[in-house]
KOLMAR-692247 format. One record per residue: residue in three letters; z, y, x of N, C-alpha, C in turn. Coordinates in steps of 0.001 Angstrom, whole numbers, padded with zeros to 6 digits, always signed. Each point is the difference from the previous one (the first is absolute). Layout:
N
AlaZYXZYXZYX;...
% end
This chain:
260
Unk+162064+103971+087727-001020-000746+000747-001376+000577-000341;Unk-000923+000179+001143-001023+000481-000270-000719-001412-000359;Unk-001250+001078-001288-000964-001879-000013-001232-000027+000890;Unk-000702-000926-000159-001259+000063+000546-001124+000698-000540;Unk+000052+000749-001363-000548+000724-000744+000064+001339+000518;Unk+001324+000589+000144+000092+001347+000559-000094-000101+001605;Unk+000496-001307+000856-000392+000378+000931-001603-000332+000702;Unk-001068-000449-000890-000871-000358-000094-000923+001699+000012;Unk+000487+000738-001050-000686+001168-000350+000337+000847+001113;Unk+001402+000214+000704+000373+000589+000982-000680-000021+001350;Unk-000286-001205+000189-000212-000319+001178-001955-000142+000423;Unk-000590-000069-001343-001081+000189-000367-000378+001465+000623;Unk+001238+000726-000757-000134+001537+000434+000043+000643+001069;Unk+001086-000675+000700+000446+000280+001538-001005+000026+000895;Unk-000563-001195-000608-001364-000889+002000-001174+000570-000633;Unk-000433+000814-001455-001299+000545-000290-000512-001132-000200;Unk+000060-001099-000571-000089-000852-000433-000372-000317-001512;Unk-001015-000619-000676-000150-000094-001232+000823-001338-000641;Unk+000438+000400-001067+001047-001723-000442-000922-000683-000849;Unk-001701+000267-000286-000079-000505-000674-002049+000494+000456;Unk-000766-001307-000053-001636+000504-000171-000372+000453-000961;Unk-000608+001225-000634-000671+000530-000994-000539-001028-001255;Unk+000243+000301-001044-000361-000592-000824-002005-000205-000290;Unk-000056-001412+000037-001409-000276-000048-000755-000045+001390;Unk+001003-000017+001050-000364-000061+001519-000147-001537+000091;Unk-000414-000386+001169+000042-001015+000851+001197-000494+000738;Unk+000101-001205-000451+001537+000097+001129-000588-002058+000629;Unk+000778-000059+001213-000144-001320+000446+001203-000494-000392;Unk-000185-001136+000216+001390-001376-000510+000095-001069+000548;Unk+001087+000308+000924-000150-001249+001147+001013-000707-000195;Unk-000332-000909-000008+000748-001754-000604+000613-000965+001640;Unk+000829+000402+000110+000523-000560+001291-000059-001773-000171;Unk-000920-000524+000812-000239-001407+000231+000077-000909-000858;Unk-001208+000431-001637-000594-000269-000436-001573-000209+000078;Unk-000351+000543+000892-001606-000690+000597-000081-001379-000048;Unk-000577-000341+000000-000875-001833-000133+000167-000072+001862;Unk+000417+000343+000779+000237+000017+001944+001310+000101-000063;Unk+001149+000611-001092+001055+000191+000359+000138+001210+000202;Unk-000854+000852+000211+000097+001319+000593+000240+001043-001546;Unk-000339+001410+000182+000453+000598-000914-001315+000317-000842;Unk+000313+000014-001391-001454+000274-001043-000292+001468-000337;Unk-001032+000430+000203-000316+001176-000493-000794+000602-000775;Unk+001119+000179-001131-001253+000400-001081+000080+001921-000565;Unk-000997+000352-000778-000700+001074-000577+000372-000116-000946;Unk+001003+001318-000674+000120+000113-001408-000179+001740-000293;Unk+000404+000519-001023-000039+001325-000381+001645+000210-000747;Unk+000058+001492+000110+001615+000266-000429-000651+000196-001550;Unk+000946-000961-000771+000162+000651-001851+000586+000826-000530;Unk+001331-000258+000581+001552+001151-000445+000614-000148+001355;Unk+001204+001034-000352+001409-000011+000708+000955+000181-000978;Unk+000962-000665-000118+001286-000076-000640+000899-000451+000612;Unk+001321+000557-000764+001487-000139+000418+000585-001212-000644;Unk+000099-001043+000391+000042-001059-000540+001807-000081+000029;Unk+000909-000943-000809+001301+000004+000136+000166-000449+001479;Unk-000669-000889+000383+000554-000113+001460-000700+001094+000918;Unk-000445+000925+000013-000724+000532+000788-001401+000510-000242;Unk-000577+000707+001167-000804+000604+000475-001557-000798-000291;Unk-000795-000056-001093-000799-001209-000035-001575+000763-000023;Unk-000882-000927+000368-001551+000085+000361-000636-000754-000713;Unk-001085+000452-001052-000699-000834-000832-000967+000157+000535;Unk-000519-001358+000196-001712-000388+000638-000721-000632-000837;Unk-001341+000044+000072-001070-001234-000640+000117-000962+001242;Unk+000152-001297-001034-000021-001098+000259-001017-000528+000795;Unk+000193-000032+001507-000807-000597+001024-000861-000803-000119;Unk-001770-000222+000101-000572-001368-000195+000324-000596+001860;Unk+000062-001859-000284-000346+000004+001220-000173-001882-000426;Unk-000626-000146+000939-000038-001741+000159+000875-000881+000310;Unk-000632-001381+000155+000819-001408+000053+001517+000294-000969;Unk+000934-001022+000203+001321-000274-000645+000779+000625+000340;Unk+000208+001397-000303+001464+000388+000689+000535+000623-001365;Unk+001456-000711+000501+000864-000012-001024+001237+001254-000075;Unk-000234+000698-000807+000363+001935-000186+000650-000256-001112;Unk+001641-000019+000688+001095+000023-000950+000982+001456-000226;Unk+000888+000002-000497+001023+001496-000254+000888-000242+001279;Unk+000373+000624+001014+000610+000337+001395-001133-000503+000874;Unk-000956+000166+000013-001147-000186+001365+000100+001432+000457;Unk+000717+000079+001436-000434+001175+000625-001347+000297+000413;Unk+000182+001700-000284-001539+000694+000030+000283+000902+000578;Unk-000963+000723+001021+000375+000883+000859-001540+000884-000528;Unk+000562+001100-000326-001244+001206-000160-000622+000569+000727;Unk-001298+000806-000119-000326+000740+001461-001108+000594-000890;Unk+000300+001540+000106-001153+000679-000609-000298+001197+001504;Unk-000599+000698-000395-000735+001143+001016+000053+001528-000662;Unk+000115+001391+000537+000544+000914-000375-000650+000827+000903;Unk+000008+001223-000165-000283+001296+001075+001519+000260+000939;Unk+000851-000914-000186+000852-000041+001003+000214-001283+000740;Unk-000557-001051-000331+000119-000600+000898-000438-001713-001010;Unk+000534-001261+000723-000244-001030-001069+001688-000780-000491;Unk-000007+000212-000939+001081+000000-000785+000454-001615+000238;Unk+001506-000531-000059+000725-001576-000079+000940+000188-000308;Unk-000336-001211-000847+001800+000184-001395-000150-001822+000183;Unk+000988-000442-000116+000915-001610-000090-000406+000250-001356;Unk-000234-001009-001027+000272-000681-001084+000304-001189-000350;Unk-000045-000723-001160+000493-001063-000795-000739+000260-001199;Unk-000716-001516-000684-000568+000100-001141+001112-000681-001123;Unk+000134+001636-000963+000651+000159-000815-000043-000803-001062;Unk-001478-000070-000508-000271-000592-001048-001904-000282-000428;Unk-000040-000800-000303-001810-000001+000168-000050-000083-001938;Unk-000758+000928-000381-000468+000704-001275-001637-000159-000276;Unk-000119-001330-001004-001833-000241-000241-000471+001159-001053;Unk+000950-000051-000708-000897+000901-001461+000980+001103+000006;Unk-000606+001397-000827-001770-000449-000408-000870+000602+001702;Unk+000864+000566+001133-000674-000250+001099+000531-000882+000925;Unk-000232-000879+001019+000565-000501+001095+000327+000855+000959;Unk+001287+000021+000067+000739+000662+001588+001369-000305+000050;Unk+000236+000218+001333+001213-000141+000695+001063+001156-000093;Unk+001148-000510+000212+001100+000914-000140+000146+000066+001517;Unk+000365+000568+000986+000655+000295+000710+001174+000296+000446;Unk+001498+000001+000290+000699+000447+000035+000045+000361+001649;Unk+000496+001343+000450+000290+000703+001368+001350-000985+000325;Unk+000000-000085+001354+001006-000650+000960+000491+001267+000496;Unk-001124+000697+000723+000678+000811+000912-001086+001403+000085;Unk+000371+000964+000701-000672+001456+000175-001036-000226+000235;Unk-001332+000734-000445-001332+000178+000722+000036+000421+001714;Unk-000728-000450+001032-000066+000449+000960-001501+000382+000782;Unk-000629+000140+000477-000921+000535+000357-000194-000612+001852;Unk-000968-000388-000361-000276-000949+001398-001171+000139+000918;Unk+000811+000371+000719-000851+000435+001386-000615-000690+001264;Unk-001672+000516-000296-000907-000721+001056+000384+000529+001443;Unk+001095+000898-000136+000519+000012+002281+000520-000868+000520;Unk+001015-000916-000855+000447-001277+000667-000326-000946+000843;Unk-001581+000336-000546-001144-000877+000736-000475+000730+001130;Unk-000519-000717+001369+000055+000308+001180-001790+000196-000320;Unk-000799+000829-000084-001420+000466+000051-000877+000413+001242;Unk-000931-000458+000098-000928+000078+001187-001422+000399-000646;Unk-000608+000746+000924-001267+000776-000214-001167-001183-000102;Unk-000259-000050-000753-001557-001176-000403-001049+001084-000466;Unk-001269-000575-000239-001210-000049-000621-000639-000638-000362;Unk-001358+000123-000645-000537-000590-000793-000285+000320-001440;Unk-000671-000415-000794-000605+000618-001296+000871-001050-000993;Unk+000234+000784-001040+001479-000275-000977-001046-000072-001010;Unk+000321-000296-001336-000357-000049-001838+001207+000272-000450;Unk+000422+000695-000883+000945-000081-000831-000998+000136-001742;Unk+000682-000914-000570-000477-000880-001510+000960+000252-000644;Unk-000376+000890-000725+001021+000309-001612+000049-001093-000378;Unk+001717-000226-000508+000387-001548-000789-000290+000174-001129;Unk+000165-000968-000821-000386-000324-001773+001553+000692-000277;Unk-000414+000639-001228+000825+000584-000645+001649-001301-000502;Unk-000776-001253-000151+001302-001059-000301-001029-000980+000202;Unk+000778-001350+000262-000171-001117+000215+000910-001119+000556;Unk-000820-000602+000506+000968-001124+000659+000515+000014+001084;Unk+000830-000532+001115+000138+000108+001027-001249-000285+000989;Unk-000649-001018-000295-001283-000225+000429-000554+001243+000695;Unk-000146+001077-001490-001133+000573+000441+000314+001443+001226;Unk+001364-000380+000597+000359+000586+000777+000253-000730+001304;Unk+000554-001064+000101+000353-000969+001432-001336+000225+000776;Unk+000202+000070+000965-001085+000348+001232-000472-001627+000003;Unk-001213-000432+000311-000796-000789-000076-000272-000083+001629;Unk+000151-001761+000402-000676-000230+001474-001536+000307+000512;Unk+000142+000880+000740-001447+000095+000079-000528-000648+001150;Unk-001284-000265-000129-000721-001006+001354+000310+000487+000889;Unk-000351-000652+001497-000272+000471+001190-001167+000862-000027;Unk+000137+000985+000414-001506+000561+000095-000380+000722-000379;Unk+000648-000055-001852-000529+001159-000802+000219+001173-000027;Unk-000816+001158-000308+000873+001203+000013-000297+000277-001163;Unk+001826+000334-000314+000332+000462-001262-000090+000957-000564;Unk-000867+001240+000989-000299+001031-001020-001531-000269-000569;Unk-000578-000723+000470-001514-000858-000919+000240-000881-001066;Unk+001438-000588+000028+000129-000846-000762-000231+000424-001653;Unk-000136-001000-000685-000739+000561-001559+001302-000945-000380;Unk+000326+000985-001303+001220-000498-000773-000584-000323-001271;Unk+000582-001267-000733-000563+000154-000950-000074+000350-001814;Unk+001345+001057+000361+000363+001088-000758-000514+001561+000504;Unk-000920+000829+000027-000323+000953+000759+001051+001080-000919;Unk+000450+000974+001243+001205+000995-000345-000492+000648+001097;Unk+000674+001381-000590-000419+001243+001116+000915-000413+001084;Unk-001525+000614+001419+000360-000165+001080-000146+000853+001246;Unk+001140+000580+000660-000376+001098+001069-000260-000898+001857;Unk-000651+000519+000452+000187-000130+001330+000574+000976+000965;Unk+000997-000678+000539+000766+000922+001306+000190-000433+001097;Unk+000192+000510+000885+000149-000095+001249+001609-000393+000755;Unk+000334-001420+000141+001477+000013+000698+000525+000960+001004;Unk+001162+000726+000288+000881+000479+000694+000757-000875+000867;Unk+000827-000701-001100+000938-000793+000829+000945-000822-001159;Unk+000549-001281+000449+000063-000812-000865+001755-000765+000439;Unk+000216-000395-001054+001164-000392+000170+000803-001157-000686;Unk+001095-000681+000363+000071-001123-001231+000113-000101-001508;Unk+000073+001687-000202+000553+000480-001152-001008+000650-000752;Unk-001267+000533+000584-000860+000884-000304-000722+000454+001031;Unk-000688+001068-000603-001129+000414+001226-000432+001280+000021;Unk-000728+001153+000031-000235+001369+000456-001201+000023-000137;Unk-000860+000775-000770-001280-000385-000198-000683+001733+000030;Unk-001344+000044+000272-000584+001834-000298-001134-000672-000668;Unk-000392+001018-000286-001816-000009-001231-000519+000434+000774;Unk-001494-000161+000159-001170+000789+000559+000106+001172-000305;Unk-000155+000900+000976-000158+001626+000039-000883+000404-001272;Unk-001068-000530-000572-001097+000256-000775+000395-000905-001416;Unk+001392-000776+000064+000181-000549-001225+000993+000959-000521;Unk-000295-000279-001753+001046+001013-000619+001001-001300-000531;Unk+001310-000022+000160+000567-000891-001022+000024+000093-001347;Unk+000042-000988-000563+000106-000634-001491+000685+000680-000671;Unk+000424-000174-001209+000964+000723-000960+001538-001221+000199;Unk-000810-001217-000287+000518-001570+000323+001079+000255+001392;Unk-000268+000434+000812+000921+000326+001156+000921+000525+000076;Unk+001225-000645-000396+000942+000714-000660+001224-000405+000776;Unk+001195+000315+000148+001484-000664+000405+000468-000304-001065;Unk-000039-002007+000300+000591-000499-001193-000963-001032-000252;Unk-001397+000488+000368-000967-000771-000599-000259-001554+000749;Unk-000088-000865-000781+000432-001597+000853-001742+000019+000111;Unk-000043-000782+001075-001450-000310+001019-000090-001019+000466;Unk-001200-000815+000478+000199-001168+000848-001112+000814+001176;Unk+000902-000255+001246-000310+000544+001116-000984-001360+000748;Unk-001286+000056+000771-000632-000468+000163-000418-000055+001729;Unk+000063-000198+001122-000057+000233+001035-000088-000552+000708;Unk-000925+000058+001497+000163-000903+001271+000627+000043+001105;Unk+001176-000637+000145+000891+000856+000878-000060-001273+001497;Unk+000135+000416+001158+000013-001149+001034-000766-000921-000456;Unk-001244+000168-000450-001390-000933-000069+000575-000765-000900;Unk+001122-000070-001178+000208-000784-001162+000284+000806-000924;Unk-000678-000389-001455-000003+000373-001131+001183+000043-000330;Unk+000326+000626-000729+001445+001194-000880-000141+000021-001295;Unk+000556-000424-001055+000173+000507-001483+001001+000200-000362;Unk+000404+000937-000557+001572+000047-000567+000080+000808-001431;Unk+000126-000249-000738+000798+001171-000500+001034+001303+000309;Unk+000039+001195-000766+000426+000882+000960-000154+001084-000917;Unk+001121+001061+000175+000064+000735-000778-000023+001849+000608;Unk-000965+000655-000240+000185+001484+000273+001166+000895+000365;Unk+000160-000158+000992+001573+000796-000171-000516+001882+000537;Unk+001372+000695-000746-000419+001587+000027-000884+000113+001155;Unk-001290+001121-000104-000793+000141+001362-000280+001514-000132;Unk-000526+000984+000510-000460+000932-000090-001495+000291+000441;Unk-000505-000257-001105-001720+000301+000822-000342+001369-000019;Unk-000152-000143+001315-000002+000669+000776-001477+000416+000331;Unk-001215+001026+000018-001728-000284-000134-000171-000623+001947;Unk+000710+000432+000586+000238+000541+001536-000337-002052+000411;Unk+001220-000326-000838+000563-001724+000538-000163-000974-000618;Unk+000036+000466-001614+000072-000930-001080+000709-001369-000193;Unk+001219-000042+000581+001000-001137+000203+000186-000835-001222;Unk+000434-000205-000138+000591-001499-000800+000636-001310+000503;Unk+001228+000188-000643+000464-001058+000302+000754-001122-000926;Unk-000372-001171+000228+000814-001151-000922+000645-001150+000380;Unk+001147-000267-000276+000861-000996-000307-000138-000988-000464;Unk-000083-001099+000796-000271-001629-000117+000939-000094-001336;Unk-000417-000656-001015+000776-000179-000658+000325-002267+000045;Unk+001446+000174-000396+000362-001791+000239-000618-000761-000756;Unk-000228-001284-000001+000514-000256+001786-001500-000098+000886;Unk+000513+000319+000959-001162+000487+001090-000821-001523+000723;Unk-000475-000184-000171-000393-001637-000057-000837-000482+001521;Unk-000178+001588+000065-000495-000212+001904+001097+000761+000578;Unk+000859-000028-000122+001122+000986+000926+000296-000299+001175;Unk-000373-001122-000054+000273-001510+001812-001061+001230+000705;Unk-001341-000539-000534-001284+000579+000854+000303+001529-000119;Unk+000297+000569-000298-000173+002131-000302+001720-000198+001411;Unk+000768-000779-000325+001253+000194+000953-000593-000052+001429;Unk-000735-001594+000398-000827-000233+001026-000545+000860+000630;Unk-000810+000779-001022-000775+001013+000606+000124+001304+000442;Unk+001708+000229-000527+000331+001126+000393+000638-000050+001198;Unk+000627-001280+000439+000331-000582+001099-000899+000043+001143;Unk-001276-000537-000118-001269-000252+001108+000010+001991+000298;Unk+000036+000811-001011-000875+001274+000451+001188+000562+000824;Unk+001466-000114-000588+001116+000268+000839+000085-000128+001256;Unk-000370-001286+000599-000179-000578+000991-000961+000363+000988;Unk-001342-000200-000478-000926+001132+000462+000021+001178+000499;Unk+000529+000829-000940+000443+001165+000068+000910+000397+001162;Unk+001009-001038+000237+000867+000156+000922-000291-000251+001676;Unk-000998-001050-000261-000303-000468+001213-001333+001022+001015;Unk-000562+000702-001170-000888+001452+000099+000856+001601+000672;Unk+001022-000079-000585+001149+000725+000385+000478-000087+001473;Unk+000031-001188+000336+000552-000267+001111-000895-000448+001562;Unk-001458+000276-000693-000746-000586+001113-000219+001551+000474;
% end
């Protein structure tokens, strides 16, 4: 019988796939319908180790901050999601074991293969408008990532945060439920910060309503000519109703332009 250990490493190998985020990286940790709504929690941690644990394939994290009462026992499934120059990485987990001293972190144990998840699924339409992308905090809470309601009215690339973090302005392409397509000004140079992999909160006015998401860099090639970039909504997508809507209205549009 094969285990999930060897066929874990195999299959890692096969799809070009990483089985595991770099040590001292960023990884997300999504808590399936543990939110205070029912919905799913998302928090910010960093990788500590990787080890071969007797049952398996295991992921050591620092111990997530996050608010109100939630109660984080040994089998709470955890689903991973880090970012790569190949793509953004998802592995199933289960919390193995939660470890206070002498650091706090989580054990992880693997369910199943890393897979790599793709923004084509999503049906994309050509938009515009002026984008922000905001380097995230190195760790924190879930807080300091959940996209925040913004007014009627406001535009969110004026908006003042009140953590200041480096910030680029770009220009939308085209947008999707999953992510979006973004270029730099001809006369801007990108960041060092601009990286695949690198987690962001994307900032934008799309169909005359404000946009925040979190969102993560996926591989791009800048290019001096185009300067593309593109990133991946990362979960859970908290306007996905409105970004779905809207890809719907331009569809429609689009079609009815076609045909006149």
């Amino acid at each position: 019988m094969t285990s999930l250990r060897s066929r874990t490493r195999a299959g890692a190998r096969d799809a070009g796939t990483e089985s595991w985020a770099p040590l001292n990286s960023r990884v997300y940790l999504t808590l399936p319908g543990r939110a205070a709504d029912g919905g799913d929690l998302e928090l910010l941690s960093r990788v500590e180790d990787h080890r071969d644990d007797a049952d398996g394939p295991c992921l050591v994290v620092a111990m997530p901050r996050f608010g109100g009462d939630l109660a984080v026992e040994a089998g709470l499934p955890v689903v991973v999601r880090w970012g790569s120059r190949r793509g953004r990485h998802r592995r199933g987990c289960r919390l193995l074991r939660i470890t206070r001293e002498p650091v706090p972190v989580w054990t992880l144990l693997a369910l199943d293969d890393p897979t790599i998840e793709q923004r084509r699924r999503f049906v994309r339409v050509e938009s515009s408008g002026r984008v922000v992308l905001a380097l995230a905090p190195t760790e924190g809470t879930d807080a300091s990532m959940v996209p925040l309601p913004a007014a009627e009215g406001t535009d969110p690339v004026a908006a003042d945060d009140e953590t200041p973090r480096p910030e680029l302005r770009l220009h939308l392409l085209d947008i999707s439920e999953g992510g979006a397509r973004l270029t730099l000004d001809p006369e801007t140079t990108a960041p060092e910060w601009l990286q695949p992999g690198e987690q962001v909160r994307f900032r934008a006015t799309v169909g005359g309503r404000a946009l925040e998401q979190p969102a993560e860099i996926l591989p791009a090639r800048f290019d001096s000519s185009t300067g593309t970039v593109v990133v991946a909504f990362l979960p859970p997508v908290q306007q996905a109703e409105f970004v779905r809507q809207h890809v719907m209205q331009v569809q429609i549009a689009n079609r009815r332009t076609e045909g006149s």
